[in-house]
Residue frames as qw, qx, qy, qz and C-alpha x, y, z in Angstrom:
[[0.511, -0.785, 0.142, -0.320, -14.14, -22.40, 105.26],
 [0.904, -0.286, 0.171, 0.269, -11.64, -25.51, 106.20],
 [0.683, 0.266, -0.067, 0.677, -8.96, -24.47, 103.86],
 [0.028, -0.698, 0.194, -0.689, -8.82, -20.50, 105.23],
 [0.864, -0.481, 0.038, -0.140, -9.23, -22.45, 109.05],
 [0.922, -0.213, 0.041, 0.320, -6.16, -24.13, 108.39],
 [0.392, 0.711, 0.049, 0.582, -4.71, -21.44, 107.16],
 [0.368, -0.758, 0.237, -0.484, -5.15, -19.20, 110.37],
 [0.810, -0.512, 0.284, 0.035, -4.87, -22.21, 113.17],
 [0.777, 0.383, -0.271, 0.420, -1.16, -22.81, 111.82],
 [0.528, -0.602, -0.250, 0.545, 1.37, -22.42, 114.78],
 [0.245, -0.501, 0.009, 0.830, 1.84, -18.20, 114.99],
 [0.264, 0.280, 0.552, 0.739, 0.05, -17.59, 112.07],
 [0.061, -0.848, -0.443, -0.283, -2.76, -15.17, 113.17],
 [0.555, -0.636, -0.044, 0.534, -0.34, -13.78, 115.66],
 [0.415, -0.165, 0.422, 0.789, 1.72, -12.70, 112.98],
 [0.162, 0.491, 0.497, 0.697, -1.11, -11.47, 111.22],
 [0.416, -0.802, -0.420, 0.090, -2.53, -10.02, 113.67],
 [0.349, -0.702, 0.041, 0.620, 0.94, -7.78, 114.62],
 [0.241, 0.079, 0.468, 0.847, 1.29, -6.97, 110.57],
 [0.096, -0.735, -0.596, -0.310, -2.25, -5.69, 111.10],
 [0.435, -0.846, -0.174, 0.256, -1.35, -3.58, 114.20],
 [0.401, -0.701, 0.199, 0.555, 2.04, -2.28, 113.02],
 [0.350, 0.825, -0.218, -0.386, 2.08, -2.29, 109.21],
 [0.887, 0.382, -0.247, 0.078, 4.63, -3.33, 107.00],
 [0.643, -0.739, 0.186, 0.076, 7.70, -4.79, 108.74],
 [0.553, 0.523, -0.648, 0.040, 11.26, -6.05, 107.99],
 [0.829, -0.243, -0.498, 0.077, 11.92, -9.40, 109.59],
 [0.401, 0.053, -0.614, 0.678, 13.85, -8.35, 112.16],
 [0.290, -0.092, 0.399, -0.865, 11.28, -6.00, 113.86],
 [0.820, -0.204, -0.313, -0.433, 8.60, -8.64, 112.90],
 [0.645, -0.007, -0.633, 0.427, 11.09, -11.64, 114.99],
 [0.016, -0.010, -0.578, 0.816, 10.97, -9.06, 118.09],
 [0.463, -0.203, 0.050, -0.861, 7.24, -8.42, 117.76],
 [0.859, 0.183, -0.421, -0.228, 6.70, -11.86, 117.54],
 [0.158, -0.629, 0.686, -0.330, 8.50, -12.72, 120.56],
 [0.718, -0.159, 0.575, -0.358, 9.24, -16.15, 121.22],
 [0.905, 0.390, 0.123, -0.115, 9.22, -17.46, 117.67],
 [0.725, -0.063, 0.495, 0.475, 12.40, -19.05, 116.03],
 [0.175, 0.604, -0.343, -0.698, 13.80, -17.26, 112.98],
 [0.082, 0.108, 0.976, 0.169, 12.83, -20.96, 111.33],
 [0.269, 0.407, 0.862, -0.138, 9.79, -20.80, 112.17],
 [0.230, 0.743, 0.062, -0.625, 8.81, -17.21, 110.82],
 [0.113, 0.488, -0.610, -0.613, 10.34, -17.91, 107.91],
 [0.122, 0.027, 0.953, 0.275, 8.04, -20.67, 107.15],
 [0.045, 0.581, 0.421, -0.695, 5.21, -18.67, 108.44],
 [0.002, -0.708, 0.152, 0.689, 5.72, -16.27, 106.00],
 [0.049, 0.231, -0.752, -0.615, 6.74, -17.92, 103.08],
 [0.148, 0.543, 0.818, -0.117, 3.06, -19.87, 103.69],
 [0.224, 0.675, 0.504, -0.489, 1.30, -16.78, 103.98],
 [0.064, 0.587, -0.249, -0.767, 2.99, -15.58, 101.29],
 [0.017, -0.209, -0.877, -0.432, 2.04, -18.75, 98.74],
 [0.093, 0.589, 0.796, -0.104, -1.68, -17.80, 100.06],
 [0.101, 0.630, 0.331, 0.695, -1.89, -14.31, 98.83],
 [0.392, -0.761, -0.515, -0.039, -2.12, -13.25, 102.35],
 [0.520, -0.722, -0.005, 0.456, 0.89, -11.28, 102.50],
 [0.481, 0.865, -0.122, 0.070, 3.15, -9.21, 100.40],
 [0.678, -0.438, 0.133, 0.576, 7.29, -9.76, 100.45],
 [0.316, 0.931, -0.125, 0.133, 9.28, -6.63, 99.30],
 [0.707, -0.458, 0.204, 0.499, 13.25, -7.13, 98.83],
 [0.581, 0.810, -0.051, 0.053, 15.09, -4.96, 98.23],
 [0.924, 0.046, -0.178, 0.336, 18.73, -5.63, 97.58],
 [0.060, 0.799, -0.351, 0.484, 21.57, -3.88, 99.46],
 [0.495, 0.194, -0.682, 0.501, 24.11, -4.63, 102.25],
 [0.308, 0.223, 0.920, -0.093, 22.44, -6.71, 104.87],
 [0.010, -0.263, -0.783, -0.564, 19.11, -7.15, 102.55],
 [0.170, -0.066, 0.332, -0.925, 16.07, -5.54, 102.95],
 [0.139, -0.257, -0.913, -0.287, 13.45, -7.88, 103.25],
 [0.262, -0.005, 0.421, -0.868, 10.06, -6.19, 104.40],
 [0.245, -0.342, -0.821, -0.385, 6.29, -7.88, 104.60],
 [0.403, 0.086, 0.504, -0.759, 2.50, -7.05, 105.33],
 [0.549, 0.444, 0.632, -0.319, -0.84, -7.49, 104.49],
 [0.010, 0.042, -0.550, -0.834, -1.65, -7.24, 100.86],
 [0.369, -0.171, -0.115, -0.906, -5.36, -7.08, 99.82],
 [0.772, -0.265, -0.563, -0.132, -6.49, -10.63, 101.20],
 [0.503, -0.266, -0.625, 0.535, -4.98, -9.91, 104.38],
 [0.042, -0.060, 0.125, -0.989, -6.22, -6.83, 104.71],
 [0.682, -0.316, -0.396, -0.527, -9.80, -8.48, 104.28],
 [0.587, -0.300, -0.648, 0.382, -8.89, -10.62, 107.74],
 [0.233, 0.288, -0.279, 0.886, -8.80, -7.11, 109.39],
 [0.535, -0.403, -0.334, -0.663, -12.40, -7.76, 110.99],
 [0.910, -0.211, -0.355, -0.046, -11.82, -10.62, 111.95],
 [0.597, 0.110, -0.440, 0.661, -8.36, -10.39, 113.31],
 [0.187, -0.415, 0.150, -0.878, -9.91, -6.57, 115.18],
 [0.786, -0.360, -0.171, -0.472, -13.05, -8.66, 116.42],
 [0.776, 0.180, -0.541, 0.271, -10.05, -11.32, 117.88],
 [0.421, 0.224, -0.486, 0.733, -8.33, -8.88, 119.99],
 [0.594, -0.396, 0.005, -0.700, -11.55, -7.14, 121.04],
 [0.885, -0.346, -0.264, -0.165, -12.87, -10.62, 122.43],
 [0.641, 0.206, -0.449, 0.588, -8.79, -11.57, 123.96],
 [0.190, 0.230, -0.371, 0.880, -8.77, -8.55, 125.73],
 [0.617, -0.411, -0.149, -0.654, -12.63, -8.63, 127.09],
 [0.931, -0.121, -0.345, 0.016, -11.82, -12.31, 128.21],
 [0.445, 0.475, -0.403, 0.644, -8.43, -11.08, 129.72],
 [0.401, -0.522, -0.029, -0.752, -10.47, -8.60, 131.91],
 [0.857, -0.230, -0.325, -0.328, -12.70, -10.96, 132.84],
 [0.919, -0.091, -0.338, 0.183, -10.10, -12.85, 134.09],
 [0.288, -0.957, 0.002, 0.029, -8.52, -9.97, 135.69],
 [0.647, -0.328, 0.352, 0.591, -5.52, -9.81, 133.64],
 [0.115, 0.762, 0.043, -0.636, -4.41, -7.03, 131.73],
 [0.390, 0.573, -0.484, -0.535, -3.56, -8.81, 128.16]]
């Protein structure tokens, strides 16, 4: 349980899963805009993390600018409960608080 904990509470990491869960596979640039707010630094470390944990998939493919694209692969695709059961609770609490996200 601690090591998958630290996993997630890393800065933007569930976020980031969380919008490859909602929108599929991406290429960094439309992940950087979904992701609003984050550094092109920081994603890229992000990423390369999730990707040493098996929690993500990177497809490049070469060609003029590169095509770099990532999602979930089958461990991240197991978070998809959890990460569903997240936004559920976010957006109940939101409410609550009489804001709309």
């Amino acid at each position: 349980m601690d090591a998958l904990l630290r996993l997630l509470m890393g800065p933007w990491t569930t976020y980031i899963l969380w919008v490859l869960r909602q929108r599929g596979p991406l290429r960094f640039g439309a992940l950087k805009r979904e992701v609003g707010g984050i550094s092109a630094r920081m994603l890229t470390e992000r990423l390369r993390m999730l990707e040493q944990a098996q929690v993500i998939f990177r497809e490049h493919h070469p060609s003029i600018p590169p095509e770099v694209t990532y999602g979930l692969n089958a461990r991240g695709q197991e978070l998809g409960s959890v990460l569903d059961a997240l936004d559920s609770l976010a957006r109940r609490w939101a409410a609550e608080d009489g804001r709309t996200h």
